[in-house]
C-alpha positions in Angstrom: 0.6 25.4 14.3 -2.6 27.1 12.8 -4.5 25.4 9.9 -0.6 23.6 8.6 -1.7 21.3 11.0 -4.4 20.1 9.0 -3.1 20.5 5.8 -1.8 16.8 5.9 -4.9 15.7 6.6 -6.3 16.4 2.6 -3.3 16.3 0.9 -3.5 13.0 -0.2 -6.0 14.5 -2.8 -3.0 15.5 -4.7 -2.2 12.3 -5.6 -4.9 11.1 -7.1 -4.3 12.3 -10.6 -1.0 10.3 -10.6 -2.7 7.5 -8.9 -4.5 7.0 -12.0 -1.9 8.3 -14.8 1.3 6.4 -13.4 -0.5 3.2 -14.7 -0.9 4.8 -18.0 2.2 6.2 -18.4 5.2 4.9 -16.1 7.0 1.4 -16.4 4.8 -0.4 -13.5 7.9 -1.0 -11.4 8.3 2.7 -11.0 5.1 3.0 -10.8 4.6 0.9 -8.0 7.6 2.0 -5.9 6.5 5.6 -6.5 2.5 5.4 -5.5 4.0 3.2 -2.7 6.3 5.8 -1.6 3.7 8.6 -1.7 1.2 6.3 0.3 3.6 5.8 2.9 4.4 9.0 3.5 1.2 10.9 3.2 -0.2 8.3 5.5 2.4 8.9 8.3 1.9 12.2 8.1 -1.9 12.4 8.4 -1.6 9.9 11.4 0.8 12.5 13.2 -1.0 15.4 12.5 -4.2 13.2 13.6 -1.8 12.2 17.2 -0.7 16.3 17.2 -4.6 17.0 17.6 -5.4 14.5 19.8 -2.8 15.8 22.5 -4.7 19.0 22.3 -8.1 17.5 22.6 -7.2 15.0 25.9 -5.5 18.2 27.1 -9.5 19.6 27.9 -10.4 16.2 29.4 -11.3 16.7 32.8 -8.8 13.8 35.0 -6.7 13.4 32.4 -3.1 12.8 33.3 -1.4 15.5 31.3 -0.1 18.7 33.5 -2.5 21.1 33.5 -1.0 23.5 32.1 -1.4 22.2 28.5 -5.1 23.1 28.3 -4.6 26.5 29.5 -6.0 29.3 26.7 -2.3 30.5 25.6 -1.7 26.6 24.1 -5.3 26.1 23.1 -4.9 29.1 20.6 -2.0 27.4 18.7 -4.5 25.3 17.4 -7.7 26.3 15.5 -11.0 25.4 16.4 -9.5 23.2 19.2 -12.7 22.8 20.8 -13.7 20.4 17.8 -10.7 19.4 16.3 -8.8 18.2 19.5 -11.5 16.0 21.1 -12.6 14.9 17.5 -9.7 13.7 16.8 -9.3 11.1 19.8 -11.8 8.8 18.5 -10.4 9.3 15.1 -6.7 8.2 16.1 -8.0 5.6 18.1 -9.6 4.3 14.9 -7.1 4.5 12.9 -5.0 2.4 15.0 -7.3 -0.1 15.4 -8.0 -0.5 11.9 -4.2 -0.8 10.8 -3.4 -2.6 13.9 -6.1 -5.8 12.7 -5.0 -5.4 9.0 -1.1 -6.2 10.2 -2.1 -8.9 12.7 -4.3 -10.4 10.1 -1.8 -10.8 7.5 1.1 -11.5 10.2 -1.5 -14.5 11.1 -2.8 -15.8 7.1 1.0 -16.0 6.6 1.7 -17.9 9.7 -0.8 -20.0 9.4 0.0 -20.3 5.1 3.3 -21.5 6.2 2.8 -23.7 8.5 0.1 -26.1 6.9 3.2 -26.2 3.6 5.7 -27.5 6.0 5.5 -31.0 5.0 5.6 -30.4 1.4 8.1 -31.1 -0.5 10.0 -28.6 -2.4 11.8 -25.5 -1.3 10.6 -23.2 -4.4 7.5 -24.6 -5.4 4.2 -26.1 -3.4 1.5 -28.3 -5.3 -1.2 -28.9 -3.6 -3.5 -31.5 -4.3 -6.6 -29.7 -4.5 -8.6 -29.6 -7.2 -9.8 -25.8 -6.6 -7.7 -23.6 -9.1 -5.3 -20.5 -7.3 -2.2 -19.8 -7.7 -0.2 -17.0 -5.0 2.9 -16.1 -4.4 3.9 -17.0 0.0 6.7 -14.7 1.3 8.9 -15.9 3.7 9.3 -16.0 7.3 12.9 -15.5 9.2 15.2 -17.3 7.0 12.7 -19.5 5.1 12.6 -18.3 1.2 9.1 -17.6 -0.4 7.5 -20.2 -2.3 5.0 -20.7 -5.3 2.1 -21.8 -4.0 -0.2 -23.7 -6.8 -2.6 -26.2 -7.1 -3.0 -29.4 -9.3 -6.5 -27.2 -10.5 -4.4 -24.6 -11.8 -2.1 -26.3 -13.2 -4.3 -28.9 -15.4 -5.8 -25.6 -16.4 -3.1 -24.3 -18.1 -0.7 -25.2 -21.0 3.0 -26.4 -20.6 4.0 -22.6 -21.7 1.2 -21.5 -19.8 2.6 -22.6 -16.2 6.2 -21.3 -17.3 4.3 -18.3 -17.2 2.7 -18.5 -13.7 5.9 -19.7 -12.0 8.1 -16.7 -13.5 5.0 -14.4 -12.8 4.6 -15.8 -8.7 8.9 -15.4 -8.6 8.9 -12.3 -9.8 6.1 -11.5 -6.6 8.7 -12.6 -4.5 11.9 -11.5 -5.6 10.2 -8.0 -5.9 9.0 -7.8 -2.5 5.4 -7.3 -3.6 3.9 -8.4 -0.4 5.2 -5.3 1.6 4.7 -2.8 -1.1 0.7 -4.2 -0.8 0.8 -4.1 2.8 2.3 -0.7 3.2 -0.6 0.9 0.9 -3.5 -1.4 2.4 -2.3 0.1 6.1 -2.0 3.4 4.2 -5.6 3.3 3.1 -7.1 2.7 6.5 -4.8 5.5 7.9 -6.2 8.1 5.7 -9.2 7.0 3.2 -8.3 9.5 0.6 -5.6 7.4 -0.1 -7.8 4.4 -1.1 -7.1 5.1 -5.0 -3.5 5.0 -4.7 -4.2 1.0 -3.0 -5.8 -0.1 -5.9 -3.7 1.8 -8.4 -0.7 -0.3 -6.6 -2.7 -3.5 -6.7 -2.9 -3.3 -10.7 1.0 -1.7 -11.0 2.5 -5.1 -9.1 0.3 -7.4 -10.8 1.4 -5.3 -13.8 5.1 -5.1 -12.8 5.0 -9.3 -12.3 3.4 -9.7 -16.0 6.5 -7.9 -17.4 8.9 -9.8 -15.5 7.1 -13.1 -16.5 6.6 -12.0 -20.2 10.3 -11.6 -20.0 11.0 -14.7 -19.1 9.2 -16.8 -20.9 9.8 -14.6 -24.2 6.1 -14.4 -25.1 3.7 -11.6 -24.0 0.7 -13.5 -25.4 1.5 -16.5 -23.5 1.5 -14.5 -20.5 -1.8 -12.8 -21.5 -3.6 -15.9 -22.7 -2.5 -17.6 -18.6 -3.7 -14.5 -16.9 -6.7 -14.5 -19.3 -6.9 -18.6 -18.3 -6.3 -18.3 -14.6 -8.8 -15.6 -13.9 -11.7 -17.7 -15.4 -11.0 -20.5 -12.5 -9.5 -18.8 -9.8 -10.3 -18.8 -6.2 -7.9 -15.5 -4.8 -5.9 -15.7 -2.3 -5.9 -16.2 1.4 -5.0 -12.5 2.0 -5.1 -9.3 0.1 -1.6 -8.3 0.7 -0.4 -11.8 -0.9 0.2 -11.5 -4.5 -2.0 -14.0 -6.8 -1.8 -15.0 -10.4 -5.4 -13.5 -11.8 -5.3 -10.6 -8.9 -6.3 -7.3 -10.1 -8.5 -6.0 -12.9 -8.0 -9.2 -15.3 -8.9 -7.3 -18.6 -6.7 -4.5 -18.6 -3.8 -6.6 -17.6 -4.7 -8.5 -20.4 -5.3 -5.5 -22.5 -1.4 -4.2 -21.8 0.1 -7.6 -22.5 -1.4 -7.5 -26.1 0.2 -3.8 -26.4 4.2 -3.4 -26.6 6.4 -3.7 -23.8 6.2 0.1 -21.9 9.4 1.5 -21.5 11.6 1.7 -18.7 10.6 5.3 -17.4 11.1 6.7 -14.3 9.5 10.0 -14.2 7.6 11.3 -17.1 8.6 14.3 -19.0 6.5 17.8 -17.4 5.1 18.5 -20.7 2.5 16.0 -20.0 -0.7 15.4 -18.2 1.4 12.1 -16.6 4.4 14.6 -15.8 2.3 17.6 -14.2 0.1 15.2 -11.6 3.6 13.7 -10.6 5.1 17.0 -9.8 1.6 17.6 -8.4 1.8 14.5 -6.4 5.3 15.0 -5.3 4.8 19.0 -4.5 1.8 17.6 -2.2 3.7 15.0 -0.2 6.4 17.9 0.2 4.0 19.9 1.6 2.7 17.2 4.1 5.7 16.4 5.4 6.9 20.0 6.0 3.7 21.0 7.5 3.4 17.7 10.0 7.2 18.5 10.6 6.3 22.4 11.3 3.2 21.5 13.5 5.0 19.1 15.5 7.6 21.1 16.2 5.6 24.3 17.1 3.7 22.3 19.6 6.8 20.7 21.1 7.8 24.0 22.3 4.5 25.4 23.1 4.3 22.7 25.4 7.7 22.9 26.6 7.1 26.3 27.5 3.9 26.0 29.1 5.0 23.0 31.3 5.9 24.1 34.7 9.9 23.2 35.7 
């Protein structure tokens, strides 16, 4: 394996330039898909590099269950400076299960319990609320129930007739996008690897972002869409989780800021002349090289233990 094994374990420091730029410089639907993307992968690949190590390491555990064989010197050397690296990186797997493993059940559990206390409202689309307490989020679906709009009568006696028009095509656009598992895919990614924190928030402003374009379109007025946002972030209470989309989520200002500016265009990858283009490519040649060198080190171990392991 030698030091390839590692190698997914920093990558993720490539994208950082991108995680920054692609909300500068991309349309933020692409932008969103593509930091998503890049999470995902760089995540899963750090996590089996992580699970690669931690074979090694419980290998030199006295009692442990694996055939003895595995900690002998010939494997040990196919991994270097397994005398830290392997049992370091038991405690660190473990933790980075543990951590992803609450984040899921915790949002498997807001939106259970979301859902259920809405049953016995009416409307299939849309849930008001009669609670004086202005927020506004967007409730995915569970089996075949559709998502709803979930918004109360505090929000909406905040806001102007065009205003809601706004927040409805803005919460819709949430849902018919699938934001909630885009979110939930780089929160987990985050606590798999916390270099990839910056890509999390980049992808919480890109799908606010991507909503506000949607919405903007639909109601045919970017400063009506600006001026809600602008509204709803003065009175809003959040959400009930962080991978649930909300109506004043994300860094308020700027999304205001872009609203007031033309609509971007629809770019998918920027050209490699530019500063947007190279951390991309940078981004992209990085999550290349994590997945072949996760790939390669899994591999050379396989064998290594297949040939060490007694018939």
């Amino acid at each position: 394996m030698g030091v390839f094994v590692f190698l997914p374990l920093v990558l993720p420091l490539t994208a950082w330039p991108i995680a920054r730029l692609a909300e500068q410089h991309l349309h933020p639907r692409a932008a969103t898909r593509l930091l998503t993307a890049v999470a995902a992968v760089l995540a899963v690949c750090s996590t089996l590099c992580l699970a690669l190590l931690m074979v090694v390491g419980t290998a030199q555990l006295p009692g442990n269950p694996l055939p003895d064989a595995w900690s002998d010197p010939e494997v040990r050397a196919a991994l270097p400076y397994d005398e830290l690296a392997g049992p370091a990186a038991i405690p660190a797997l473990l933790a980075v299960l543990l951590s992803c493993g609450r984040a899921a059940l915790r949002h498997r559990r807001v939106r259970r319990r979301t859902t259920h206390a809405l049953r016995s409202l009416k409307g299939r689309g849309v849930a008001v609320l009669p609670d004086s307490t202005p927020y506004a989020y967007a409730l995915p679906g569970t089996g075949r129930r559709t998502g709803r709009v979930v918004v109360t009568r505090g929000m909406l006696s905040a806001l102007e007739p065009a205003e809601r028009r706004a927040l409805f095509a803005h919460e819709r656009a949430h849902l018919a996008g699938r934001h909630h598992r885009l979110l939930l895919a780089v929160q987990l990614a985050a606590r798999a690897n916390p270099f990839l924190r910056p890509l999390r928030t980049a992808v919480t402003y890109t799908a606010e972002r991507w909503a506000d374009e949607e919405a903007a379109a639909a109601v045919g007025s970017r400063r009506v869409v600006a001026r809600a946002v602008g509204k709803a972030a003065l009175f809003s209470a959040g959400t009930p989780g962080p991978a649930l989309a909300g109506f004043a989520a994300g860094p308020v200002p700027r999304r205001v800021a872009a609203l007031l500016e033309p609509a971007p265009s629809a770019r998918l990858w920027p050209p490699v002349s530019t500063t947007a283009g190279l951390a991309a490519w940078g981004a992209a040649v990085g999550t290349t090289a994590s997945a072949l060198s996760s790939a390669n080190s899994a591999v050379t171990l396989f064998f290594v233990l297949k040939a060490a392991t007694p018939m």
